[in-house]
N, C-alpha and C positions, 0 to 999 in steps of 0.2 A: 674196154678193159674191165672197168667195173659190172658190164654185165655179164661178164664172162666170170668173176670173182663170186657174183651173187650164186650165176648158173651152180658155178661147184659146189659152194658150200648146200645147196639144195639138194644136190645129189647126192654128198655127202651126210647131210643130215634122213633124208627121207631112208639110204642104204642103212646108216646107222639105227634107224626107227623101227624097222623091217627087221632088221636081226634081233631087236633088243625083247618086241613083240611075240616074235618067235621063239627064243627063249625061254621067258617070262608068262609065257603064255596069258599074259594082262595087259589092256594098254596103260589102266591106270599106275601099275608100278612102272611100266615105257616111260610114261609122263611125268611120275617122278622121277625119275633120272636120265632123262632128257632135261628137263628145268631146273638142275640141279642149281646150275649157274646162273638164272636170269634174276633172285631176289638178293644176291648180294647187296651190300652196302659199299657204295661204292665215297661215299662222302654221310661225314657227317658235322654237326657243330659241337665245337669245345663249350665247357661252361661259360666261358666267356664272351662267348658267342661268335671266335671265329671259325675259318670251315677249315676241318681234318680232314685229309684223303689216301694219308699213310695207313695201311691196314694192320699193323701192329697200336699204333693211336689208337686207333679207332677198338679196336677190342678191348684195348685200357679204358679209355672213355665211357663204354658202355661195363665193362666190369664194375667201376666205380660206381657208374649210376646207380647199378642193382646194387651193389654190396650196401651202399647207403641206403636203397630206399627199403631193403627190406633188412636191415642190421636191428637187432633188438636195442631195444633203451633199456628193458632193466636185466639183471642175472638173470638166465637160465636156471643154475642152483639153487639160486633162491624162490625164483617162480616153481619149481617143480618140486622142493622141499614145502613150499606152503601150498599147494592146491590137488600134489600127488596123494592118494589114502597111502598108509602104510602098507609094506609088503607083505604085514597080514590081512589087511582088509582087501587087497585087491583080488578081483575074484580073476582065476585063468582065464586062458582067451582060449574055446572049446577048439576040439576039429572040426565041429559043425559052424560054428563063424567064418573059420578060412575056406571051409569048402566053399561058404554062400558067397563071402568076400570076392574070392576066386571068378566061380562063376557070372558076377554080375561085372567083369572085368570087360572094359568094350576092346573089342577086336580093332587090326588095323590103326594099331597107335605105335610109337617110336618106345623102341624100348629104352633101357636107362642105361644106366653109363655098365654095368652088368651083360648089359645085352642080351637080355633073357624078356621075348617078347610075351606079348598074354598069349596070344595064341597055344605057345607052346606048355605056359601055366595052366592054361584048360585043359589044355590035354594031359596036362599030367595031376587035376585036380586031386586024383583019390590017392594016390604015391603022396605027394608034397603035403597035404594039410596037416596032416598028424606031427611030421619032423616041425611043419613052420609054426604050429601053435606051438609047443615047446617050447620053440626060439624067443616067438613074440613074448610068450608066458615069461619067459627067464628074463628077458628086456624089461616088459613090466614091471617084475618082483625088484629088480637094480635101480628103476626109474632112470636108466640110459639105454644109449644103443650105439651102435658101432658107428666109427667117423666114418666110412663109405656110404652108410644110407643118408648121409645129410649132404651126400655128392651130387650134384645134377649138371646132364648137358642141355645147358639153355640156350635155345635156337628163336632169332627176335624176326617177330611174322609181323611184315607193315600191316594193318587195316587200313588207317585214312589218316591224312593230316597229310603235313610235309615231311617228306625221305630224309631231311637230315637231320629230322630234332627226331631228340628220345620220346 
């Protein structure tokens, strides 16, 4: 019975690898979404040190980590009222910055929570630089920026150690 379980899911998988190939016309994006599923976290330890395997836990658990290990110690307003130049002295940010900016943008990365991948920034370099200096420039001259670019979707990639510590 179980090799008969295996057999399907083989045929099943290799069918589903064939169409996705074919589509996609790339295996490496095939093999990203084929492996969509195998880095999950399927457990992890609490502070305490015992093991979570509730996957709502487990998302709290690791939100907490981050939010603390990367939470500021002192004001933000205070940090960027003593170390910003005034919004006279701050020189704009050109179109020639964001075109260069742009361009030196590596291909083949996850775009942000916008969804707006570089690829599609390259391509549309010579349109977009002029309106984004502006933008940037105006953010500059305020010394703030808008709560959505301080949004990120953080996706946690094992390297090495043990799979259930942070």
């Amino acid at each position: 019975m179980r090799k008969q379980v295996r057999e399907g899911i083989r045929k099943h998988n290799t069918k589903l690898t064939t169409e996705i190939i074919r589509q996609m016309n790339s295996t490496k994006k095939a093999d990203k979404i084929l492996n969509i599923w195998k880095n999950n976290i399927i457990a992890i330890k609490r502070p305490d040190g015992s093991l979570c395997r509730d996957r709502h836990d487990i998302l709290k658990i690791v939100t907490d980590f981050y939010r603390e290990l990367y939470s500021s110690k002192i004001s933000v307003n205070i940090y960027l009222h003593n170390r910003l130049p005034s919004s006279d002295m701050a020189d704009d940010i050109t179109e020639s910055e964001v075109f260069s900016a742009i361009r030196e943008l590596k291909t083949d990365k996850s775009p942000g929570t916008g969804q707006i991948s570089n690829e599609l920034l390259k391509y549309a370099a010579n349109i977009l630089s002029s309106p984004l200096s502006e933008l940037f420039t105006k953010y500059l001259h305020v010394a703030d920026v808008p709560k959505s670019w301080k949004n990120a979707l953080i996706i946690l990639i094992r390297k090495k150690g043990d799979p259930i510590e942070l």
